[in-house]
N, C-alpha and C positions, 0 to 999 in steps of 0.2 A: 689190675691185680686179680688173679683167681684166688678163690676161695672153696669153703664149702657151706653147706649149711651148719647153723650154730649144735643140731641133734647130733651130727657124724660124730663132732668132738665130743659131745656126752658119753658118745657110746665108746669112741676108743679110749678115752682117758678112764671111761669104768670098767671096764677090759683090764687096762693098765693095770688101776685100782686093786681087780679080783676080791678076794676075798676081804680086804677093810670095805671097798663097797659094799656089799654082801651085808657083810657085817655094820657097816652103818646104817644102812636101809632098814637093818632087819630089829639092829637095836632099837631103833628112834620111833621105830613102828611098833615094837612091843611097849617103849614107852609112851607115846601115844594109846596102845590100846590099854595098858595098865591105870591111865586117866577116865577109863569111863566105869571101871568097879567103884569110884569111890558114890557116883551118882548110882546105882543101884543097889549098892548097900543103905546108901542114906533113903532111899525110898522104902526099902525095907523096913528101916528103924523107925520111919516117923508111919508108915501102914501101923507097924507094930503098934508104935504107943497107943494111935487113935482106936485100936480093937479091928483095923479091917483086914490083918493077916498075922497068921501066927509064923512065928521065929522058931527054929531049932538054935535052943541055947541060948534064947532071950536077948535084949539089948545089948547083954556085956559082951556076948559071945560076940554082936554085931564090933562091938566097941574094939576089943581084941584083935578083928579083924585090920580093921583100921588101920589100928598101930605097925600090926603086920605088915599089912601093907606099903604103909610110908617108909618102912625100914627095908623094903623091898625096891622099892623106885630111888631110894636115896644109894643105895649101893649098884642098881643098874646105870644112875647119871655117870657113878664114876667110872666104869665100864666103859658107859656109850661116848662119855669125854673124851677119853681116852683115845679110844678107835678113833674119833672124827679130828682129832690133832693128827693124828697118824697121816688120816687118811688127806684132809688136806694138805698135809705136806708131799706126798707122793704125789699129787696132782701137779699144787706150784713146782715143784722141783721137778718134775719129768719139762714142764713148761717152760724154764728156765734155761734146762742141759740143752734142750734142743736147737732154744733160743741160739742158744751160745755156739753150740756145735754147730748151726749152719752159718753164723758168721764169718764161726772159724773155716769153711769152707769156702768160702769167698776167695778169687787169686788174693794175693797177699796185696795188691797195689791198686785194687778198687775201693773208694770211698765208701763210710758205710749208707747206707740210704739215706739214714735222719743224721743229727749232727749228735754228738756225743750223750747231751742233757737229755734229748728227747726220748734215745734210746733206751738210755737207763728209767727212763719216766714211765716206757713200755715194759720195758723188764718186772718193773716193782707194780705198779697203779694195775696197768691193763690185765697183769697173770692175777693178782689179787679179785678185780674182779673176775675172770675165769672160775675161779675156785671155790668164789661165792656162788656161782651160777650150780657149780656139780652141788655145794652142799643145799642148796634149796633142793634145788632137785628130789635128792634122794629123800629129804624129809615132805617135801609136799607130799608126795608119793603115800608117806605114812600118814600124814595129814589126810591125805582124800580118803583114803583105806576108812580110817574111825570116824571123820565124817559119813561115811555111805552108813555103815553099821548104827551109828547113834540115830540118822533118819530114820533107819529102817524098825530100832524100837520103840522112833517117837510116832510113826505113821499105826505100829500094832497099837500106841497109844493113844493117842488121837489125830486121825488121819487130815482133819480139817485144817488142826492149827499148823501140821507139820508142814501143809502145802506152802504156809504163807511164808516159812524159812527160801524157798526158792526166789521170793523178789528179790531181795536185797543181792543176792549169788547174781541174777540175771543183768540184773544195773551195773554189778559191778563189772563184770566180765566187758560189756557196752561202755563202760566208759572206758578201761584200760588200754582196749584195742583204737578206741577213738582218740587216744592219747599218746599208743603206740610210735608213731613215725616223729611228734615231736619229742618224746623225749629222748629218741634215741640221735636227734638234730642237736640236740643240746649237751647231750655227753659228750660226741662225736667234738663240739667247738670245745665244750671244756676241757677236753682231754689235749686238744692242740693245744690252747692258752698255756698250759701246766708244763707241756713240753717245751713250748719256746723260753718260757721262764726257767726252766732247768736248763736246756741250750745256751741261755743268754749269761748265766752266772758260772757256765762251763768255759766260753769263750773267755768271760772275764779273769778266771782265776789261771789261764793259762798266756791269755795274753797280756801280763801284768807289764813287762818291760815294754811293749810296745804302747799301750795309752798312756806311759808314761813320759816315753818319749812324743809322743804327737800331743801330749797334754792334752788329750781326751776322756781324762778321768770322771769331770762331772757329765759331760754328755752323755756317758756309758752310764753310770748312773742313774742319769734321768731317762735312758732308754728303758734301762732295765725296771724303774720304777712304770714306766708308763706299761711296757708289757703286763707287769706282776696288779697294775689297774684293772686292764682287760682279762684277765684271768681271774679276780677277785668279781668281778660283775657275770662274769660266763659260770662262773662255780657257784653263785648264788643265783641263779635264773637257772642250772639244770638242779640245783638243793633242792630250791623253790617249787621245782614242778614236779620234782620227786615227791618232794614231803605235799604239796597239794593234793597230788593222787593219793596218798597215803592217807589225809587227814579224809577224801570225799569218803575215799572205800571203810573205812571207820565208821564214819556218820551214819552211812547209809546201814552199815553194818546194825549200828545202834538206835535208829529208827525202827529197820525191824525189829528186833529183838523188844521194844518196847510195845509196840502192834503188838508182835508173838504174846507178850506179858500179862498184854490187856486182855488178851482173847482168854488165856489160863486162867486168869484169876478171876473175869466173868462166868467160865465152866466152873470153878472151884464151886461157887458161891450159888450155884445152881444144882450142885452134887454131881456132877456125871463126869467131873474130877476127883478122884482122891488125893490128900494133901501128901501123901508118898509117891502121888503120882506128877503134883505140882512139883517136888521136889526135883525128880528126873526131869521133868521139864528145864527145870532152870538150871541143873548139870548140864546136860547135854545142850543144849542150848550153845554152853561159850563155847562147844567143840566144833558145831557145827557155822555159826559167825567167824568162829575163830580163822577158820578154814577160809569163809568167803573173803576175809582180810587178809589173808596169807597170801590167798590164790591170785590176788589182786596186785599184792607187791612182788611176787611170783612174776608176774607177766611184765612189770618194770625193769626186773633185774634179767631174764630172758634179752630182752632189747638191746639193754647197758651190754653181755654177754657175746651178742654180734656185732656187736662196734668193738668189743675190745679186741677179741676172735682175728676180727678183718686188721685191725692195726697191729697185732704180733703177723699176720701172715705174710704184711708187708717185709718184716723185716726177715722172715725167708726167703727174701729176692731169690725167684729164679729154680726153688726148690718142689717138690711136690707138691699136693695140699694136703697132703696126708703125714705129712713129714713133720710137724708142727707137735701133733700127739702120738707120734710113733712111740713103740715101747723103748727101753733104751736099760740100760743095769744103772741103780743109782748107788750101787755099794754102802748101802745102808747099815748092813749087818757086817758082822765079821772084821779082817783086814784091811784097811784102804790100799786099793792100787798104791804101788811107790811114786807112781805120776813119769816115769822115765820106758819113753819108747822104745822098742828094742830099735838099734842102729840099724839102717838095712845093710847087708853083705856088700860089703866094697866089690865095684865092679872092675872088670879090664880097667889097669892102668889106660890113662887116655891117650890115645896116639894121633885122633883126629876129631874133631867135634868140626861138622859139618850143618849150615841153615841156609835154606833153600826154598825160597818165595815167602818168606815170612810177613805176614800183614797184619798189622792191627789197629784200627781206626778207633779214635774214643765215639762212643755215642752221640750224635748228634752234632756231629764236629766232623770238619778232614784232615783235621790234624792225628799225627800218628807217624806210623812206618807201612810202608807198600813194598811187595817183593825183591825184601833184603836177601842178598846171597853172601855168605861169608863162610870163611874157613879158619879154624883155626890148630895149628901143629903143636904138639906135644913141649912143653918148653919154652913156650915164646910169649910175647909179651908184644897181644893186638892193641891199638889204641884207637879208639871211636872220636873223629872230631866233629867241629862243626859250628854253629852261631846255634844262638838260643833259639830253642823251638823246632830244631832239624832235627829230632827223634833219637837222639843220642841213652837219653834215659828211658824211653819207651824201649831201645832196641833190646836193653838189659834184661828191662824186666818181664819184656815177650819170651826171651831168650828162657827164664828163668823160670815162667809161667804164671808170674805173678799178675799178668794180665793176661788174658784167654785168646791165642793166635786164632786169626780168625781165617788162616788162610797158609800154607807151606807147613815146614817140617823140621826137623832136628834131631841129627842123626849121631849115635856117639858112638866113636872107631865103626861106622856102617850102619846099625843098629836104628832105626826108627823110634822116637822116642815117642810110645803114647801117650804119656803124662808126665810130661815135665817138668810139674811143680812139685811133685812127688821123686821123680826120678833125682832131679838135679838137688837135691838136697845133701848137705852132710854125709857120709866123707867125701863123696864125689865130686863137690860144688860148694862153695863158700858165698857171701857176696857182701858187700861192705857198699850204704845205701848213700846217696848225694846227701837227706839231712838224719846221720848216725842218730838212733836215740838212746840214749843213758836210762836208767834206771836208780832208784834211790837206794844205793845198795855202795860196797865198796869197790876199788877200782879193781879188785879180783874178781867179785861178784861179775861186775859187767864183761869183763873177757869171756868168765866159764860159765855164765849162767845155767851152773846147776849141772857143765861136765864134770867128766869125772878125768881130769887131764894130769899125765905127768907132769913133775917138777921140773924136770929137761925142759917141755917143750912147752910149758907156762914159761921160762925163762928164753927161749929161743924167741919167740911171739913177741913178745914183749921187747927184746930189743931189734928184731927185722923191723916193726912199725919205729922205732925209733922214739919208744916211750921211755927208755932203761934212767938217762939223765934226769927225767920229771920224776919218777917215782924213787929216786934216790933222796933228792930234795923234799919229798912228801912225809909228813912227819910222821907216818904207821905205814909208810910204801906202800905193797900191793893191798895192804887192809886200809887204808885211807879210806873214809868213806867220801862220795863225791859233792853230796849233796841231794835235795830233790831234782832233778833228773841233770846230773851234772853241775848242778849253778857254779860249784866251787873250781871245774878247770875251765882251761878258755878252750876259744873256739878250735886250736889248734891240737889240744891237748885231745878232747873229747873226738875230734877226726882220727887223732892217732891211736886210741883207747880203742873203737870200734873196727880200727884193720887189726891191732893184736886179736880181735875179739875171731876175727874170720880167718886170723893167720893159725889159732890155734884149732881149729878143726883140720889140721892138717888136709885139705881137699886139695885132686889133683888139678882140679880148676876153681879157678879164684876171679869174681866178677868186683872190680872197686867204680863205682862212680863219683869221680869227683872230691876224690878225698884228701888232696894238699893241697885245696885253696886258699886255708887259712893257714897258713905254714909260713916261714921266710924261706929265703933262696937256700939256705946252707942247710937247714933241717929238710926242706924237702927233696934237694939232690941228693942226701945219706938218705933219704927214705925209699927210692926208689932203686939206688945202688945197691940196699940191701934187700930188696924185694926180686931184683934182676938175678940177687945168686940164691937163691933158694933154686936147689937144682932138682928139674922133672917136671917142678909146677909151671901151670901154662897160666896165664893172666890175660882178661880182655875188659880194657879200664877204657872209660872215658873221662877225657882231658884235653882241655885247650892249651896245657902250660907248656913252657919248653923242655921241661927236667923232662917230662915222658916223652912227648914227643921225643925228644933225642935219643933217647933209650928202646924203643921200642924197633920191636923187629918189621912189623907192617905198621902202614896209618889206613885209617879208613874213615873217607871224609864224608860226612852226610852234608844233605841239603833238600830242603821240603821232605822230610823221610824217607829218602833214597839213596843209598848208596851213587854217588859221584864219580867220586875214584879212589882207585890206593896204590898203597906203595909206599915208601919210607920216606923217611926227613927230604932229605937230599932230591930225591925223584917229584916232590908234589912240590 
């Protein structure tokens, strides 16, 4: 996995940011520094009472002050609130879009890396931490800033005690880093525990029909109980060593500050303190602990931030590393996009779609297709045979680009096709996939997903697939809803539903794999008779059955992912 360092992302996501960074840095730091008037006012007030410095305007004026003040810091929290919802949401959301965006780049027919639970486990946990990581950030930052400054009027005050504030800072920093590598051992196992456990109840709620059939219901159960064990143990051992570093850097924190405490009230009590001066002392004082405690869980949540960092970057398979926090528009303001691509410009009718050495081997496997050569004419209707595992559905979805050729070409009427997942798309290319998937929507929804398709040719689609009978019988027809993802047609219905689905993009090439084998004999020879006259369209289907077979103008027989032979019915 390449990555980069956990700073590059600080820096281009506060890029991103601009001005809410800016702006949160800059608020959180004036309110930080608006917390150290209230300790030199109060040092003033109490010189004043004892006679050792006179006031303009006396106590009240001090008093006054005060108030001011608080009414000042109380309307910049909601201010600086305000900015920092902002602004973490522009972080996680740029982190999320891109998330998503390079998925979506993915050919359409590679698995995603992690399995569906774990994914979504990085999406939500990993960008959450990310975002914590920018918002410390920016506020340490204001944190170190009034720390330096309150040193620096406790050193004009007295320089001895001010030094002793350094131990506790020095301890802490030594142990953090000493503590560094394990706890970023323990996020890293915890973060896996949480995804398997989302993975495992992802499986589960999808493959409901199937442990039910193998009558593996309590097993999966008790799997998923024994996982969500191991994750319950791994999330309290990395809490644990969190909150331990947490509670040492506190301690230590407050050890010094009582040293510091004793040393003041020793000067008090010897006069070379004054009691507005012990006061500043004990102001300043929590700003600058305050800090060495911050700076300490600072350096935990940095660690937690490259671990989480590396686990989104994986799920860039393949992508830059920079591509993770790239700027991107998140349409925040104004209009949202309609969400509909502009169509691309129908090219030359097809008159030859030519592939030539075509190869693509799965990783780490030699199973695939090796230097497929095929042709296909304008009108006709190729059929792909073969026994399972002869590269029949690879050849498709090479063909289509839904897997990355690793080798030949694909030419349409001459034409070299450099990106084919892009090219062959809608109106051009259709494709109707071996297991169709449905959507929880009505049986209209699932044909048009969201075209914008005449009445004619939602009516033509629907009875070329040979759906017109079933949705007659359906007691709201083309608005029937199907169910979650089809449950309520069968297996024949739902095959048929997803070729109107690709009949209705009217494309001059049309790819089906596999799609009447839940059919009977008489439905599936009207299905194909009617797909045969749709005139101009060219189809390149794989099928073992006899209805295409028989129909078809070429056969092309694989085996080990090669091309065999062809030629029609009668001839192989």
């Amino acid at each position: 996995m390449t990555t980069q360092p956990t700073w590059r992302y600080l820096v281009q996501l506060s890029r991103f940011a601009g001005r809410y960074s800016a702006a949160h840095a800059s608020l959180w730091g004036v309110m930080n520094l608006s917390a150290l008037l209230p300790g030199l006012i109060a040092q003033r007030f109490f010189d004043a009472l004892t006679g050792e410095a006179a006031v303009t305007g006396g106590t009240s004026g001090l008093i006054v002050l005060l108030v001011a003040l608080a009414l000042g810091q109380a309307a910049l929290w909601l201010v600086a609130g305000y900015v920092e919802i902002v602004f973490r949401f522009l972080i996680s959301a740029l982190l999320r879009r891109n998330l998503l965006s390079g998925l979506l780049r993915r050919p359409g027919a590679l698995p995603l890396p992690f399995g569906i639970g774990e994914t979504i486990n990085r999406f939500r946990d990993d960008v959450d931490v990310a975002e914590d990581y920018l918002d410390w950030t920016d506020e340490i930052i204001g944190q170190g800033i009034v720390a330096v400054l309150a040193l620096g009027i406790l050193l004009a005050t007295d320089a001895v005690i001010t030094l002793v504030v350094f131990l506790p800072l020095i301890v802490v920093v030594a142990v953090a880093q000493r503590a560094n590598a394990t706890i970023g051992r323990y996020r890293e196992a915890s973060s896996q525990a949480a995804s398997a456990v989302s993975g495992s109840i992802g499986d589960m709620l999808t493959g409901v029909e199937t442990l039910r059939a193998a009558g593996a219901e309590d097993r999966a159960i008790a799997r998923l109980a024994r996982l969500n064990q191991e994750r319950q143990a791994l999330t309290v051992r990395d809490r644990m060593a969190t909150q331990l570093l947490d509670a040492v850097t506190n301690n230590l924190t407050g050890i010094g500050t009582s040293l510091i405490m004793l040393l003041a009230a020793s000067r008090l009590g010897a006069g070379s303190l004054s009691v507005g001066d012990f006061v500043l002392f004990v102001s300043f004082l929590s700003h600058v602990t305050g800090f060495t405690s911050a700076f300490g869980q600072y350096l935990v949540r940095v660690r937690q931030a490259t671990v989480a960092f590396g686990r989104l970057q994986t799920l860039m398979d393949g992508a830059p590393v920079h591509a993770l926090a790239a700027p991107a528009a998140l349409h925040l303001r104004g209009r949202l996009p309609d969400g509909h691509s502009p169509a691309p410009p129908r090219a030359a009718p097809l008159r030859r779609l030519t592939v030539s050495g075509l190869t693509y081997r799965y990783p780490g496997s030699e199973n695939g297709i090796v230097g497929v050569e095929l042709e296909l004419v304008a009108g006709t209707l190729t059929v792909v045979t073969g026994r399972i595992g002869a590269g029949k559905t690879t050849l498709l979805r090479a063909i289509l680009g839904l897997l990355p050729a690793q080798a030949g070409e694909i030419r349409w009427n001459g034409t070299v096709l450099d990106d084919p997942a892009t090219y062959l798309g809608p109106p051009r290319a259709a494709y109707t996939p071996q297991s169709p998937r449905l959507f929880t929507d009505t049986v209209r929804g699932n044909i048009l997903l969201g075209l914008a398709a005449e009445p004619h040719l939602m009516e033509r689609s629907v009875r070329a697939a040979t759906l017109d009978r079933d949705v007659a019988t359906f007691p709201h027809g083309l608005d029937s809803p199907v169910g979650t993802r089809g449950v309520t047609l069968s297996g024949g219905q739902v095959q048929r539903t997803a070729v109107a689905r690709m009949l209705a993009r009217d494309a001059d090439l049309m790819l089906i794999d596999d799609v009447s084998s839940a059919l009977d004999p008489e439905t599936e020879r009207t299905l194909w008779d009617r797909l045969r006259a749709r005139p101009g369209t060219t189809f390149l289907a794989v099928s073992n059955r006899h209805a295409a077979l028989a129909r078809a103008d070429r056969i092309v027989l694989m085996e080990d992912g090669r091309v065999r032979a062809t030629g029609t019915l009668a001839e192989l």
